[in-house]
Structure formats: structure tokens, C-alpha cells
N, C-alpha and C positions, 0 to 999 in steps of 0.2 A: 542611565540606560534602563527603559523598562523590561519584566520579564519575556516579554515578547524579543526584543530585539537583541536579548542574551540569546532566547532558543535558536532564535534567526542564527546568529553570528555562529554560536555550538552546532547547531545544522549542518554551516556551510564548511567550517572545519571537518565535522566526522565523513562527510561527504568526499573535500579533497583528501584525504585520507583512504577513506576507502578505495576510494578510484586511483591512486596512488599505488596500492598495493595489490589490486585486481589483477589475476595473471591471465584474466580471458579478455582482458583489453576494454572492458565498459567504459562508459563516457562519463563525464559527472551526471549529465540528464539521468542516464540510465541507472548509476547508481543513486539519485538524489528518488528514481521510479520503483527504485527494490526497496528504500529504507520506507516511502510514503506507503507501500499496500504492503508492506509486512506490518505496523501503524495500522492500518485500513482491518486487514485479518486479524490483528488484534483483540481490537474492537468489535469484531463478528459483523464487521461491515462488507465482507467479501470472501472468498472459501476458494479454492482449487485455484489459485492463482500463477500464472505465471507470466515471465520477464520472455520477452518475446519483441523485439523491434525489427519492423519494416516502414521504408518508405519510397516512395516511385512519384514522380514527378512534379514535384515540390514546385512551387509556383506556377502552375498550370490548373487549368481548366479542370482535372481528373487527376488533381493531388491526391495523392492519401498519406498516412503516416499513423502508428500507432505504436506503441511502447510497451504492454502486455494486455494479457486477459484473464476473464476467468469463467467457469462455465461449473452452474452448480452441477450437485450429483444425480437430479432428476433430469436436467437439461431443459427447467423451467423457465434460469435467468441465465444468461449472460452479461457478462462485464464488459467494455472495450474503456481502455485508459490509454490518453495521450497526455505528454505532460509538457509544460512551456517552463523551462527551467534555465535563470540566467542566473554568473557566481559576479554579484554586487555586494559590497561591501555592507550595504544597507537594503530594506526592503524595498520593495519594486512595487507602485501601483502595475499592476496589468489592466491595459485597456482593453474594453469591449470589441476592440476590431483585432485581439489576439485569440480571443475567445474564440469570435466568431470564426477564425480561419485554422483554429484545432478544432470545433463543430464540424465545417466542411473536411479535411481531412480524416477523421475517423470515423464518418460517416461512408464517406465512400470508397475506404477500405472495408464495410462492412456490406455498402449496396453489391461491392464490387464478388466477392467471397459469396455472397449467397446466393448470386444469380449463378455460379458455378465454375465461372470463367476464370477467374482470380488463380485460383492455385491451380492450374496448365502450366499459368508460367514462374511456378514458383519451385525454385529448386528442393526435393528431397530433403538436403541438408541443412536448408534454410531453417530458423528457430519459430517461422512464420508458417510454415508449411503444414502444421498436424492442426493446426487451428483452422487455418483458411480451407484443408481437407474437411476439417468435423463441419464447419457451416455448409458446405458445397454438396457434401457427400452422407452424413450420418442421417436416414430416417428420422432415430428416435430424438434428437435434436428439432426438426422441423416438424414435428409431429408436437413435442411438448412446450415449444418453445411460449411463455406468453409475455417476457421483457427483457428490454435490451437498456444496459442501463451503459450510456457512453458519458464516461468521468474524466475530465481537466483536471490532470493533478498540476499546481503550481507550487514552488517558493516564493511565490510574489502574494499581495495583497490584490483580492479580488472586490470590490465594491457593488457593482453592476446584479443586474437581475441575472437569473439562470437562462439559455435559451428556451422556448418552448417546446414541452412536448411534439414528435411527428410519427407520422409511421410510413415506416421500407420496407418495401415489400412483404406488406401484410404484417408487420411486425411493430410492436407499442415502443419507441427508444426514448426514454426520460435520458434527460440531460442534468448535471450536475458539478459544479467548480468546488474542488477541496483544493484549497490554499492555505497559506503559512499560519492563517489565524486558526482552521480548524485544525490542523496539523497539532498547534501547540494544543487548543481543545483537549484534541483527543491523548496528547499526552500526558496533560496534567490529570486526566480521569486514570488512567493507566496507573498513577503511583498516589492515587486515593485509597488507604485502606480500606477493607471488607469490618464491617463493628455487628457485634452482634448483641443485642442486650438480654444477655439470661433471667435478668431477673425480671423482665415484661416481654418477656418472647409468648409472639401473639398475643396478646393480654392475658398472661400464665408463668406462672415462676420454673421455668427449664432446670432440671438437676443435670448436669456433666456427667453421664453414666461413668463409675468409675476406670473402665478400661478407657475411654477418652482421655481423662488424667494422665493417667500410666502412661499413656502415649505420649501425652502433649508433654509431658517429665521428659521423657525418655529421647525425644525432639530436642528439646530445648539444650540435656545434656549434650547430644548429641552435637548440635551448632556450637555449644560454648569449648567442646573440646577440637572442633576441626577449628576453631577462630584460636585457641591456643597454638595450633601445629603453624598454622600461617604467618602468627607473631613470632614465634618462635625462629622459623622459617627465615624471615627478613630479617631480624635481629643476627643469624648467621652468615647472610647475603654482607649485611651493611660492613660485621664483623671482618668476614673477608677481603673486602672494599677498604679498610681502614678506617673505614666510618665512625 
């Protein structure tokens, strides 16, 4: 088994697990949608995120469906993520005609929302509600708005090109599939140390100012004695145990 199809497999595990233990009732989709853009934010690949699922008329003409979003702090960009998430033992090619029919559905939960109409019939306490209000209803959103970036999160393998660029309602929406391959991508970046070389930093020999030291002592102490209390710790647990 190659690294990919370990993280696949440890994926789909942490996932039934977590959804296992969820007391607000999420699906695996939904949680397979919190673990991929907490991943996403991570990486500074998205900012004010939130889990947020609606859907209405699911194989129809005027589907929509959507899994969360996000909307920066100037209300330049917004996010819209829908995800096509199925628990296979192995990875999944995703065909082009999956693609295309989360393309139409999150698309027109968003023509749907900012022509104003969308959140009328949207209950108060819906998790969809303050979003489909901000596109409908917020000025400074519609005033600064200049992209919509509608993302296909999968755990399947995507091959296929991206859809093309369009624009709704006056508005730029790039389209984009992050699937199980960037997923791992972006994980393995995530536990790449930071190296920094002092002795050609910039092309220049960097001295550690000595309270840096002090510090980084004083760190280091610090971790080798909470890692004693935690051995310590289980060494009592096991004792207990009959270990």
C-alpha cells in the first residue's frame, strides 16, 4: 500500500470516528467537509469558515446543495464548498458528470441567494440562514464583492480538467476540485519542518541574540519535563492496570 492509500484509509477511519462521536448528529460528508477546510485554513487557503449544509431539490432542474462557506474580512472573496463524499474501502475515481452536477448545485444556491429570494424561505434557525441573509441583504458585501470561488471538496480521486470560469450575476465564480491527492499534498506540507540556516541567513552569518537562547533553554527544559510527568503518568495508569 502506497502513502496515499494509508492517508486514504487513516481519513476514512478518523472520519467514521468522528462522526461516531458527534452529538450534533453530522454525516460523514459533513464531517469528512470540517476535517478538508480546517486542512484548507490551515494552509491559508481560506479564512472565516464555516460548516453550514443546505439542500432543496436534489435532482431537479433548480437543485442546489451546499456544505459550508466563507467570506473574507473585507468581503472581497467568498468561498461556496460542496463536497462529493462516498466511505469506499479504496479510492474512488470521480467522474466528470459528478463534478459537473456539484458545479450546478452550488451554483444555484448562490444565483439563488443573491438575487434575494433564497433566504424568504429560509428558516431563522437554519445553519444556512445568516449566510444566504449576508448575500441577499449586506451592502458592503455587494459593494466589495470581486470573487466567488465555488470549491468541490472530494475523498475521491479527481483526473478531469476544472470547470471554466463564469460569471452570476455580475459576479467572477472560479471553480476548483480539491480531492484526496491534494488533501494528502497539503498534508504532508503541514508536517514539513520550518529550517532556518544561521550561518548563511541572507547571505550573512545570523548570531542568536542571547535572550533567544535563554529562551529556547528554557523551552526545551520545559517540554523535556512535561514529557517526564506524561511518562511518569502512564507508567502509573499501566501500574494500576497490572501492567
Amino acid at each position: 500500500m502506497n502513502e496515499i492509500n494509508k492517508y486514504y484509509q487513516s481519513l476514512i477511519q478518523d472520519i467514521v470516528a468522528l462522526q461516531a462521536s458527534n452529538e450534533e448528529g453530522d454525516t460523514q460528508e459533513q464531517t469528512f467537509t470540517r476535517i478538508a477546510i480546517d486542512m484548507l485554513a490551515e494552509a491559508g487557503e481560506t479564512e472565516n469558515a464555516a460548516i453550514a449544509y443546505d439542500e432543496k431539490a436534489l435532482g431537479t432542474r433548480n437543485q442546489h446543495k451546499i456544505n459550508a462557506y466563507a467570506i473574507s474580512d473585507n468581503y472581497e472573496t467568498v468561498d461556496l464548498f460542496i463536497s462529493i463524499f462516498d466511505n469506499y474501502e479504496e479510492i474512488k475515481t470521480v467522474a466528470k458528470a459528478d463534478i459537473d452536477t456539484a458545479t450546478k448545485r452550488i451554483i444555484n444556491f448562490f444565483r439563488k441567494s443573491i438575487y434575494n429570494d433564497y433566504v424568504n424561505e429560509v428558516a431563522e434557525s437554519s445553519p444556512i440562514f445568516e449566510f444566504a441573509n449576508t448575500l441577499a441583504n449586506f451592502p458592503e458585501l455587494k459593494e466589495n464583492l470581486v470573487r466567488v470561488n465555488a470549491v468541490i471538496l472530494t475523498n475521491g480521486e479527481y483526473k478531469g480538467e476544472f470547470p471554466p470560469s463564469v460569471q452570476i450575476c455580475g459576479y467572477n465564480v472560479f471553480y476548483r476540485v480539491i480531492d484526496i491527492n491534494y488533501l494528502y499534498k497539503i498534508s504532508e506540507q503541514s508536517r514539513v519542518p520550518i529550517e532556518l540556516d544561521f550561518d548563511n541567513f541572507e547571505g550573512e552569518n545570523f548570531v542568536i541574540p542571547v535572550c533567544l537562547q535563554i529562551l529556547t533553554i528554557k523551552i526545551t527544559k520545559h517540554i523535556l519535563r512535561l514529557f517526564r510527568v506524561l511518562v511518569y503518568q502512564n507508567c502509573m495508569n499501566d501500574t494500576a492496570h497490572g501492567c
